[in-house]
VEXLUMBA-879593 format. One line per 8 residues: for each residue x, y, z of C-alpha. Coordinates in pm, whole numbers, plus 50000, padded with zeros to 5 digits. Example, Ala and Ser with C-alpha at 12.3 -4.5 7.8 and 13.67 -1.06 7.14 Angstrom:
BEGIN
51230/49550/50780 | 51367/49894/50714
% end
This chain:
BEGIN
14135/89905/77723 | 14470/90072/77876 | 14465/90336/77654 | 14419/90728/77680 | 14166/90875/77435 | 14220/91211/77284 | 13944/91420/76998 | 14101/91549/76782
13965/91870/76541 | 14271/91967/76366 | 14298/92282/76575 | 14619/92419/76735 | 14411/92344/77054 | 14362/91990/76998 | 14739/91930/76892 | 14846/92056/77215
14607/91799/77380 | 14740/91507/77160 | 15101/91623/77255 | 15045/91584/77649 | 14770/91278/77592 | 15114/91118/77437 | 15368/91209/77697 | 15119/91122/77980
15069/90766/77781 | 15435/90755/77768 | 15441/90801/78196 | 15189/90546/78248 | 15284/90275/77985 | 14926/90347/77802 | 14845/90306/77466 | 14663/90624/77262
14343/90627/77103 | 14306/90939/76841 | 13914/90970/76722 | 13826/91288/76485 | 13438/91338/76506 | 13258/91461/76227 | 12935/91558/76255 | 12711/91646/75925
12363/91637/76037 | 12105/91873/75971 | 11880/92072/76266 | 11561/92033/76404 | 11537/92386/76172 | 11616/92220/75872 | 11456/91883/75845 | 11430/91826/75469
11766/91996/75377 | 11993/91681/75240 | 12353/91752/75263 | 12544/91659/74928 | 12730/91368/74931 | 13052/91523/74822 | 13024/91778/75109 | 12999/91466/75328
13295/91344/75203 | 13499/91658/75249 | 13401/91684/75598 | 13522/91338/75649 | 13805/91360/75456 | 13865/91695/75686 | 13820/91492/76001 | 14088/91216/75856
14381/91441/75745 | 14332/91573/76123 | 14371/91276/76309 | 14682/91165/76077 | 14826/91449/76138 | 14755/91406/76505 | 14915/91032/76478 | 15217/91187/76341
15218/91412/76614 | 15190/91172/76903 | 15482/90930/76772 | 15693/91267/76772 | 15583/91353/77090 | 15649/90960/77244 | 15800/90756/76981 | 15741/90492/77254
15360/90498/77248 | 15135/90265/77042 | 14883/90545/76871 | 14572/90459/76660 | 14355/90683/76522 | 14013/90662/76371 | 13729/90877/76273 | 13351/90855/76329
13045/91096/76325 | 12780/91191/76560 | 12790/91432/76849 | 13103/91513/76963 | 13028/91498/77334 | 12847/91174/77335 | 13037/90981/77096 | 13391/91135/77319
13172/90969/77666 | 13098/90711/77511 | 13398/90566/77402 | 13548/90718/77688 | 13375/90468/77875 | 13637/90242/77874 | 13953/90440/77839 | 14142/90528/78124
14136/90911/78051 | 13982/91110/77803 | 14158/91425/77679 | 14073/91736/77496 | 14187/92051/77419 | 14052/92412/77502 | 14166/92781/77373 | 13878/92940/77622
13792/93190/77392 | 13603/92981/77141 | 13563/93021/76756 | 13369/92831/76523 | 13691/92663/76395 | 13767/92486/76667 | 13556/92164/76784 | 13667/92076/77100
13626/92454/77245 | 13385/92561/77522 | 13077/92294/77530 | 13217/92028/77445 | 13493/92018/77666 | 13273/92162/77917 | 13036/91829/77848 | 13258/91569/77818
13440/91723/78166 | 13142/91736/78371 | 12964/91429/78242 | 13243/91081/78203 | 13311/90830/78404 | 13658/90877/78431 | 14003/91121/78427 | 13923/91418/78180
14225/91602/78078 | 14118/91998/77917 | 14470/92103/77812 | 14455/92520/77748 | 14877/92506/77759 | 15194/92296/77781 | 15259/92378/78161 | 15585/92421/78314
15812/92198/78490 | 15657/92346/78789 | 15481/92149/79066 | 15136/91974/79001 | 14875/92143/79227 | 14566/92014/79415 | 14275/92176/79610 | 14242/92007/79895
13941/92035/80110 | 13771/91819/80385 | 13534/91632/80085 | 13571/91274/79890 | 13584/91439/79607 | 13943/91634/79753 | 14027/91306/79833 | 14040/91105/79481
14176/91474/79354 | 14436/91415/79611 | 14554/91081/79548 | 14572/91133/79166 | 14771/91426/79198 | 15025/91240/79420 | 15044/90972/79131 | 15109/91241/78880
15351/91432/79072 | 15536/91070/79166 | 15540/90986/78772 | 15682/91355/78657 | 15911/91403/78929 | 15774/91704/79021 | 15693/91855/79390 | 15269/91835/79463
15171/92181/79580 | 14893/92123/79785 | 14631/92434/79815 | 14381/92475/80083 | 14155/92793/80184 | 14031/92773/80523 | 13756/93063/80429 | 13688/93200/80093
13700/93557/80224 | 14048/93690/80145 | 14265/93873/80407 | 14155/94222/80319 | 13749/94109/80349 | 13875/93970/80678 | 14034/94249/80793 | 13738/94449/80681
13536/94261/80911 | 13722/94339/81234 | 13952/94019/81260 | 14315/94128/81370 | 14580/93974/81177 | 14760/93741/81461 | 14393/93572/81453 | 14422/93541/81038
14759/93365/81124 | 14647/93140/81375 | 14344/93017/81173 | 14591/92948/80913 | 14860/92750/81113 | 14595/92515/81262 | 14445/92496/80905 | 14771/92391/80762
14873/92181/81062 | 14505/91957/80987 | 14605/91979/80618 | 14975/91810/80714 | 14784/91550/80885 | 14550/91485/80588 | 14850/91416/80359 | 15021/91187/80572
14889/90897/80419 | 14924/90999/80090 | 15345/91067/80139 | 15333/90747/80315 | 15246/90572/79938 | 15453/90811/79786 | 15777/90873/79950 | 15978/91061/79675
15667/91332/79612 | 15796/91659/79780 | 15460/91815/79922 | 15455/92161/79912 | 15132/92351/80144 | 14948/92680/80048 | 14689/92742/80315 | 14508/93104/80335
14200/93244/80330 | 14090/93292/79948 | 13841/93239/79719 | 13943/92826/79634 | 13966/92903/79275 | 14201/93167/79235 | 14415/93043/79494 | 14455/92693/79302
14514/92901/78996 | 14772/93172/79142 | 14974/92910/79244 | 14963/92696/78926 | 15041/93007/78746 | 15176/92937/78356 | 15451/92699/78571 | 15242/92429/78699
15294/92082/78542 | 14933/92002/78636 | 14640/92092/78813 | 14424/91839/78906 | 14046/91877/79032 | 13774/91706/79193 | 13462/91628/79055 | 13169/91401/79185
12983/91370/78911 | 12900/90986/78882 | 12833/90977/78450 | 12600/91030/78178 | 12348/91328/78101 | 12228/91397/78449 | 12270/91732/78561 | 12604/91934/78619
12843/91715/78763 | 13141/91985/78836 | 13133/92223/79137 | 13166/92544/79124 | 13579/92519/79173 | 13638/92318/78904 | 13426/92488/78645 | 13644/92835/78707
13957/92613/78724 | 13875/92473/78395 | 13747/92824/78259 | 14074/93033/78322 | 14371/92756/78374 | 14629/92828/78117 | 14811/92491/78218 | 14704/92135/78181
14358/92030/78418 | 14300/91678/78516 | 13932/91634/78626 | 13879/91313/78870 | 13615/91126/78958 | 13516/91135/79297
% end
């Protein structure tokens, strides 16, 4: 299906997500798919405990006022967008991948600091990030109108993050700023190790001249994008997420996980992006 899927807890986290899964339907011509997930089993610790049956159908009813809520919120947000919602219970993670199987971007949101309120915080995020098939939006904040931003390296997994972010910056009308680190020692570690500072520039310029030809292609398919460069020696995380700052549009990340329950799929980049980001975070594929 063309549609974006978004969970949905009924958290102020989760509406934020709903809000940019509808305007980003709304740029792509994509329906939205709203699913609240309820879960009410009992642990491995507590095999013979049954759960009443009207405490099942509070949690459900819980789980359905959230995702009509989160319909009303989406036609507000893109009166133009067809969004359905729906409830269903199981894990959150797995039941988000696998329906997320065939959606063309899953989307959920994160406050970082956890609680036990909120659903989609911290794990499952994490899970459903590392772990899907395809485009995982984590939304912490609303962004800017600021620039999306992309780390760009010399790996596949730079290069699908690459050519999403030009798509994204092409259908926002927004500049792509894109951020490379030749070295993850900063300046000052640099210095410390005895290399003069006309060398630290001329390690840059041929990093950013390489990096101008490793766009070309990509302005080539996307003539109105204005690219933007950031090249420097820095640790690749905090330089992708100094210059998103709270302005960014976007930041969008590579990932080469290939699906399902198999290990950690994110590098080490992504995970911090995703951990400390306080704008939107588009994870792709590889």
């Amino acid at each position: 299906m063309n549609a974006i899927l978004v969970g949905v807890d009924g958290s102020e986290a989760s509406t934020g997500a709903v809000r940019w899964a509808a305007r980003t339907a709304e740029l792509e011509g994509s329906d939205l798919k709203i699913i609240g997930v309820y879960d009410v089993r009992t642990s491995n610790y507590a095999p013979g405990l049954i759960i009443p049956q009207d405490v099942i159908e509070a949690v459900r009813q819980d789980a359905s006022d959230a995702v009509n809520a989160a319909v009303a919120v989406a036609k507000e947000a893109a009166p133009s967008v067809t969004a359905q919602g729906s409830i269903t219970d199981g894990d959150a993670a797995h039941v988000l991948l696998e329906l997320g199987k065939d959606a063309s971007a899953i989307v959920l949101g994160t406050r970082h600091l956890g609680s036990v309120r909120g659903l989609f915080l911290g794990s499952v995020s994490t899970s459903v990030a590392a772990h899907a098939h395809g485009r995982v939006g984590v939304i912490a904040g609303d962004g800017g109108d600021g620039p999306v931003v992309v780390g760009v390296d010399d790996s596949p997994v730079s290069d699908a993050a690459v050519a999403e972010a030009f798509r994204q910056a092409s259908l926002r009308g927004v500049p792509l700023l894109a951020v490379h680190t030749w070295t993850p020692l900063d300046a000052d570690a640099l210095h410390g190790y005895g290399i003069e500072p006309d060398e630290i520039s001329r390690m840059s310029d041929e990093a950013l001249e390489a990096l101008g030809e490793r766009l070309a292609g990509y302005s080539a398919d996307y003539p109105d994008v204005t690219v933007q460069h950031a090249v420097l020696p820095d640790e690749p995380a905090k330089a992708v997420l100094d210059a998103a700052g709270e302005d960014a549009s976007l930041i969008v990340v590579g990932s080469r996980g290939r699906g399902g329950f198999k290990g950690l799929l994110l590098g080490s980049t992504s995970q911090k992006v995703l951990q400390a980001a306080e704008v939107p975070v588009l994870v792709v594929r590889a």
